[in-house]
C-alpha positions in Angstrom: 69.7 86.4 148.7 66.6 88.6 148.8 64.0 88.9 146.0 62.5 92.3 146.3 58.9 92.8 144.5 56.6 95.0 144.0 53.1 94.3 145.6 50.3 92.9 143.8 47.9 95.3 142.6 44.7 95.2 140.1 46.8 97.2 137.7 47.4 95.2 134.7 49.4 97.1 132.0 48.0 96.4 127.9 50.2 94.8 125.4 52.2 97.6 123.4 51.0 97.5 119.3 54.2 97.1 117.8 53.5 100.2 115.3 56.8 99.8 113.5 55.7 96.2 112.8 54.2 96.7 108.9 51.4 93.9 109.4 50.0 95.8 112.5 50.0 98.4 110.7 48.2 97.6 108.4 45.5 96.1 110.5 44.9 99.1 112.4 44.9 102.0 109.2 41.5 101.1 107.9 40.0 101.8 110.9 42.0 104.6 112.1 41.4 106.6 109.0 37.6 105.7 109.0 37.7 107.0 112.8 39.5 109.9 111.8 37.3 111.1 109.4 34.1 110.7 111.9 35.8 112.5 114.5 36.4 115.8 112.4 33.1 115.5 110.5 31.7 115.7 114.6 34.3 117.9 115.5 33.5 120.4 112.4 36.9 120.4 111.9 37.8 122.5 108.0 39.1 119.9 105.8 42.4 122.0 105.8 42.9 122.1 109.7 42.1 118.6 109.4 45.0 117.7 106.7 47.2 119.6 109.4 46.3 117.1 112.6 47.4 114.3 110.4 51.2 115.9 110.0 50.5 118.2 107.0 49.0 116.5 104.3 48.0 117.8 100.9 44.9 118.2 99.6 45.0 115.7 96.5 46.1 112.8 99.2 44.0 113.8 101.5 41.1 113.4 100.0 42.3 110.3 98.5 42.8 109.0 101.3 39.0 110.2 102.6 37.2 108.0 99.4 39.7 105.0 99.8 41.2 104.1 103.4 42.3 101.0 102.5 46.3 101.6 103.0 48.7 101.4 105.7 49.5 104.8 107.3 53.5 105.5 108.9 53.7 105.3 112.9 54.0 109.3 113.0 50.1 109.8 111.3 48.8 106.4 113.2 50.0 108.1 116.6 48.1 111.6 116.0 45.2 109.6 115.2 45.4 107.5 117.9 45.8 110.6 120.5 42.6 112.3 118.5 40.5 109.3 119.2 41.7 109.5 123.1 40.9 112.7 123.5 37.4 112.2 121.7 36.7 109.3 124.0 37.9 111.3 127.2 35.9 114.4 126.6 33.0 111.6 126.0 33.2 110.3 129.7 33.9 114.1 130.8 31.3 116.0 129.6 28.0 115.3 128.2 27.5 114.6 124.0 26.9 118.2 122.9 30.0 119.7 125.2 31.9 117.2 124.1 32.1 117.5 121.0 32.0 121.3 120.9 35.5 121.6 123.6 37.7 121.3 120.8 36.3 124.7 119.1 35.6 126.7 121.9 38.5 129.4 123.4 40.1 127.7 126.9 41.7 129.7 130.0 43.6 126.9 131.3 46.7 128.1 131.3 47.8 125.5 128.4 45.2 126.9 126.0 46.4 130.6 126.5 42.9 131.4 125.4 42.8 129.7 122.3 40.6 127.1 121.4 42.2 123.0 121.7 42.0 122.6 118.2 44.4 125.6 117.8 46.7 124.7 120.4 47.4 120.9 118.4 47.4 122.7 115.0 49.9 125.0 116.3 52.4 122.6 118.5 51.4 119.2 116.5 52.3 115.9 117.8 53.4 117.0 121.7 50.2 119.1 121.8 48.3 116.1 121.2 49.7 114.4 123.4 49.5 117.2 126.2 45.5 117.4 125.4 45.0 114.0 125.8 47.0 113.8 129.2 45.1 116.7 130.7 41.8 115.6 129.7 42.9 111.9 131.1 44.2 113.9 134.4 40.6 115.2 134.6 38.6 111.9 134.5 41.0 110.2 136.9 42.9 108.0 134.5 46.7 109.1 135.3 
């Protein structure tokens, strides 16, 4: 009997977070939230397009959650964060600071963007747009 493999390679994959697991959540939501909130105070995202990346929240909890962090956030709002801080890091490597951290606002003719700006593209498809974003950006520095 044969054993078929694949061959080696330097290709390691991570260990998945368990998200749905309640203790890793709660070791990750502190810091997510505190990243959050850097990333739109560099982004100068509006506090209302802001409560919108994280799925729609109101104002009273959003802010709430702005003065106190210390919770644990549902797998839906630590996943947008989560694609957020990707797409911060890969513009990082992309471009230089200032470019950077003005992409997001400024209008895009790739054919994704239609002309619109990034951060109206995720405000207007959500989760998937996210997720598209970050895989384009990671198709531009090489990492898919």
């Amino acid at each position: 009997m044969l054993n078929y493999a694949y061959p080696r390679s330097r290709f390691e994959p991570t260990v998945l977070v368990d998200l749905n697991a309640k203790a890793e959540r709660e070791r990750l939501s502190k810091s997510a939230l505190k990243g959050f909130f850097k990333l739109v105070a560099t982004w100068k995202v509006r506090d209302e397009d802001a409560r919108q990346l994280l799925g729609g929240l109101s104002n009273s909890a959003y802010y709430d959650w702005k003065k106190n962090p210390e919770r644990t956030l549902e797998v839906d709002c630590i996943t947008r964060i989560s694609y957020l801080l990707g797409i911060y890091k890969a513009l990082h490597i992309i471009y230089g600071d200032k470019l950077a951290d003005e992409w997001i606002s400024l209008p895009n003719n790739n054919q994704i963007f239609e002309g619109r700006t990034p951060l109206a593209y995720m405000l207007g498809g959500g989760l998937l747009a996210m997720q598209t974003v970050r895989q384009l950006l990671d198709a531009r520095r090489g990492g898919l």
